[in-house]
Backbone as a ProteinNet text record, in pm:
[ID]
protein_1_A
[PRIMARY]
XXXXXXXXXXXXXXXXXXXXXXXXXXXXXXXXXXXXXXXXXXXXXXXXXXXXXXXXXXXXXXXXXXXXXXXXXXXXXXXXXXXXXXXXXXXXXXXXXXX
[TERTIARY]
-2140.7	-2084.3	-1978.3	-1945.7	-1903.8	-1770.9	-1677.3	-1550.9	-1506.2	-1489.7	-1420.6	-1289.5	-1220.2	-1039.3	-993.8	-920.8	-814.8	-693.1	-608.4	-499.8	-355.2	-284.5	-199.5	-123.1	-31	47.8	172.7	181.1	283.5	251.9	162.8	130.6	63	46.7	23.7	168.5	257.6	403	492.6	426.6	493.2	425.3	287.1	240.1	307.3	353.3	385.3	535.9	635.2	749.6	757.7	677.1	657.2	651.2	529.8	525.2	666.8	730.9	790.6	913.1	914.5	1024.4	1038.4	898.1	858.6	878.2	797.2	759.4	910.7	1028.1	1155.9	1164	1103.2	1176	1061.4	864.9	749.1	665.8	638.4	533.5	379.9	340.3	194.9	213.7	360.3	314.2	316.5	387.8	373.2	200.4	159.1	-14.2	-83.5	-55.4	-98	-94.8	64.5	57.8	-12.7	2.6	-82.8	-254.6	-299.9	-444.8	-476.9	-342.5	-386.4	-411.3	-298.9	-279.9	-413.6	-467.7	-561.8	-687.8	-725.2	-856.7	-831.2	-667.7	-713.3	-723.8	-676.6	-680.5	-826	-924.2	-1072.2	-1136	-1091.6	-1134.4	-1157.7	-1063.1	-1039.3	-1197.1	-1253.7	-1361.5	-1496.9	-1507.7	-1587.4	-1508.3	-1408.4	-1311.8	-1207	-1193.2	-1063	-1013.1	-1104.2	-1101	-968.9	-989.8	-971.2	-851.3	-733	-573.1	-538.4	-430.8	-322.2	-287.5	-272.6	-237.1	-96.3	-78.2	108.5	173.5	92.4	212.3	96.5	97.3	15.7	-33.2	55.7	-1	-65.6	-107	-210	-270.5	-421.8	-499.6	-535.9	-596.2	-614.6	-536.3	-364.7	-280.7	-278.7	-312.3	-300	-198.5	-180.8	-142	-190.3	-184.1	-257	-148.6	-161.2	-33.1	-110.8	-33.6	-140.3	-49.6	-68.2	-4.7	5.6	165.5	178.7	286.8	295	389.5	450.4	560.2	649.9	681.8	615.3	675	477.7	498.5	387.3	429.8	317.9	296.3	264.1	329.6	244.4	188.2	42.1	-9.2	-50.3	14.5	9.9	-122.7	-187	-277.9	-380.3	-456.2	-550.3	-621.8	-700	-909.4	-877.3	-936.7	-927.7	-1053.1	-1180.6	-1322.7	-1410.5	-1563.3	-1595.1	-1662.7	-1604.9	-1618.4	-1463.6	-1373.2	-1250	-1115.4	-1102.3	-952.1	-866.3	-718.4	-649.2	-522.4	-501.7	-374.9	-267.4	-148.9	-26	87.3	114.2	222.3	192.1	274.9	265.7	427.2	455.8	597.3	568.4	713.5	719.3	770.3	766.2	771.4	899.1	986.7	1127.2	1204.1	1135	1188.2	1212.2	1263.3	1289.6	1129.2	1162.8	975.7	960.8	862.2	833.3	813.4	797.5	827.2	884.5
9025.9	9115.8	9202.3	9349.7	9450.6	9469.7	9478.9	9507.9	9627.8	9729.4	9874.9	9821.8	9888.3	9876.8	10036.7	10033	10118.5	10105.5	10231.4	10227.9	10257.7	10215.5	10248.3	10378	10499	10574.2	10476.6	10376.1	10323.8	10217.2	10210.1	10153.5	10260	10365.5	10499.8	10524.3	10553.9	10540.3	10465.7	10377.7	10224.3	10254.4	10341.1	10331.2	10465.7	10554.9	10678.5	10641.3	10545	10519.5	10450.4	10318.2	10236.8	10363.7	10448.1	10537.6	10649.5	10625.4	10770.2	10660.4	10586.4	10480.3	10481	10426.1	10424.4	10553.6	10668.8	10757.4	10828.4	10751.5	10846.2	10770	10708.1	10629.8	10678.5	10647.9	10627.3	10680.3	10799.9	10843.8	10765.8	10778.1	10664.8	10518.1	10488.7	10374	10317.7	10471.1	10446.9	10511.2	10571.4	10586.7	10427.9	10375.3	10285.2	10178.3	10156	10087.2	10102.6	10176.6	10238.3	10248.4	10238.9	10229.3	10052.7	9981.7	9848.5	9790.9	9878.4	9816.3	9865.3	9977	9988	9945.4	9944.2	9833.3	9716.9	9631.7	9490.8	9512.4	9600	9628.4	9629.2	9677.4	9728.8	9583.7	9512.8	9385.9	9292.3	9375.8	9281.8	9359	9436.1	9483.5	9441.8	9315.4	9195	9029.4	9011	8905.7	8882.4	8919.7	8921.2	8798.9	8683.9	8521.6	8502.4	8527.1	8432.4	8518	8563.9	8572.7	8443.3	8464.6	8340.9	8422.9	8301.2	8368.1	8403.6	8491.6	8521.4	8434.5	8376	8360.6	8172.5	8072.4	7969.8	8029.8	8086.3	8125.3	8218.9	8285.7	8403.7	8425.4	8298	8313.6	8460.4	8592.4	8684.4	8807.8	8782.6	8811	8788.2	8833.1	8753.1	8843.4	8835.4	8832.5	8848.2	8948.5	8969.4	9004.4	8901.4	8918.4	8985.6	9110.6	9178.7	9175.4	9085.4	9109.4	9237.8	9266.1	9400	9404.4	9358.6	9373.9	9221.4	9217.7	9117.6	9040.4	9158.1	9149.2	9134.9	9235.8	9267.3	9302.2	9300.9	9340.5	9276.6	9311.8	9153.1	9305.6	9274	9345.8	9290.9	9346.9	9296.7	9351.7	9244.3	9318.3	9270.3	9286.9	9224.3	9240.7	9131	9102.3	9171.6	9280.1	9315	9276.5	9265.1	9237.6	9217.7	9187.8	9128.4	9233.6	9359.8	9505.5	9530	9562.3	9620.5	9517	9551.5	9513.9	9645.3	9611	9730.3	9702.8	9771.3	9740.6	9780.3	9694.3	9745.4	9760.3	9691.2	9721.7	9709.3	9774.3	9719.7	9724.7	9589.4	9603	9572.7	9538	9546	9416	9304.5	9107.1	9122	9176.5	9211.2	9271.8	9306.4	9415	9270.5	9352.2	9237.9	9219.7	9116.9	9068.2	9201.3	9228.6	9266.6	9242.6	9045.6	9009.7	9051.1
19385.4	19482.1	19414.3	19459.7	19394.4	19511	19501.7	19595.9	19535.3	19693.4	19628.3	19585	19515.7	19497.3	19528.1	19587.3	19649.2	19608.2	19620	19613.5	19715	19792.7	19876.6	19822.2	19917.9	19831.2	19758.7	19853.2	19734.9	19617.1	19636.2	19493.9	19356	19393.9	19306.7	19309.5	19340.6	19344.9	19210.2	19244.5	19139	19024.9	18999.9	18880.6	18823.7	18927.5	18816.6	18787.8	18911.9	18841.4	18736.9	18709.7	18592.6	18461.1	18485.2	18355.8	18363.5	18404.2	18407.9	18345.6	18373	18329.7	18161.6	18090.8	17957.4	17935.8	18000.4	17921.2	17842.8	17934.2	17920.2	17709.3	17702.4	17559.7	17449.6	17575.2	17416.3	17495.8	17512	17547.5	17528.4	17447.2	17375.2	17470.2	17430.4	17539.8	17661.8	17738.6	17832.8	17942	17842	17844.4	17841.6	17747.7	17707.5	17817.9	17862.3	17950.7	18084	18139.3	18260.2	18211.6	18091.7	18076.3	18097.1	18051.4	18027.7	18214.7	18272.7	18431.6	18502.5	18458.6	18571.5	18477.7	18355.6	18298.9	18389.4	18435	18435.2	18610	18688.2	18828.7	18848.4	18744.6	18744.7	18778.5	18704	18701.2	18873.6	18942.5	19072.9	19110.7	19109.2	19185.3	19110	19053.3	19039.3	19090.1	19043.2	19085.2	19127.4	19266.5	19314.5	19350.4	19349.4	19387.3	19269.1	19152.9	19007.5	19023.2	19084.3	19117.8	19191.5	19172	19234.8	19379.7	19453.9	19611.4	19631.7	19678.7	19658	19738.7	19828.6	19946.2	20019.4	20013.8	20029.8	20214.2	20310.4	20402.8	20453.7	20343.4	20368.2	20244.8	20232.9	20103.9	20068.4	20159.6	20047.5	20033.3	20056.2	19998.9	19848.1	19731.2	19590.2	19494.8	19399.6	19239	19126.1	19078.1	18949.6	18834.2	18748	18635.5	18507.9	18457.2	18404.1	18214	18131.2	18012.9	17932	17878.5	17805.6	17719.4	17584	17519.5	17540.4	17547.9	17561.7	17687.2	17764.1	17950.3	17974.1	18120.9	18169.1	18302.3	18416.2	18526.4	18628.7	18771	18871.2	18934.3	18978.1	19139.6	19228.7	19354.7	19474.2	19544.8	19597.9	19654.4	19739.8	19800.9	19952.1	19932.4	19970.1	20013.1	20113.4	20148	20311.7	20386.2	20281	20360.1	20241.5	20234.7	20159.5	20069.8	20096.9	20027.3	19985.8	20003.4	20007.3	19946.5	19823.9	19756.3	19791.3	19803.4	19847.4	19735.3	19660.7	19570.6	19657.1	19649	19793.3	19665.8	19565.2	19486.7	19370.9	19261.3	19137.3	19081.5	19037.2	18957.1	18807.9	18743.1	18601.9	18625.7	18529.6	18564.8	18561.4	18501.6	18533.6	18651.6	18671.5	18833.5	18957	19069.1	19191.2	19212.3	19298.9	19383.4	19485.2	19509.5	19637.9	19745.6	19776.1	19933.6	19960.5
[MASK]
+++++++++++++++++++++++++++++++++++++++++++++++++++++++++++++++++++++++++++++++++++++++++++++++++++

């Protein structure tokens, strides 16, 4: 089974602040980084099961921890149906949570 992935405006938000963040220091890597987040985001639209659930009371609420450098990335994001992943956030593993 094939699940669309979507993006919320605020989670397109979080990806241009994340790059705009880097880009102020490394241009290249802040390309880089944003190629690595949405290859592994690509990934949820074969396996969105194989994330961790964010929250134990709402299984397809999940988590996707995306490695980059030293740090990396969490994305927030929903099974909405047995077609539809919806990305709702993306932070930097350093940043506050988004609950």
């Amino acid at each position: 089974m094939t699940y669309r992935v979507r993006y919320t405006r605020m989670a397109r938000e979080d990806l241009l602040r994340l790059y705009g963040f880097l880009a102020g220091n490394d241009v290249d890597a802040a390309r880089h980084a944003l190629d690595v987040v949405r290859a592994s985001i690509e990934l949820l639209g074969r396996f969105p099961f194989t994330c961790r659930k964010a929250t134990p009371e709402t299984p397809l609420l999940r988590e996707m921890i995306i490695p980059f450098g030293s740090g990396g990335y969490v994305a927030l994001f929903e099974i909405e149906d047995d077609r539809t992943v919806t990305i709702l956030a993306v932070r930097h593993q350093r940043e506050e949570d988004y609950h």
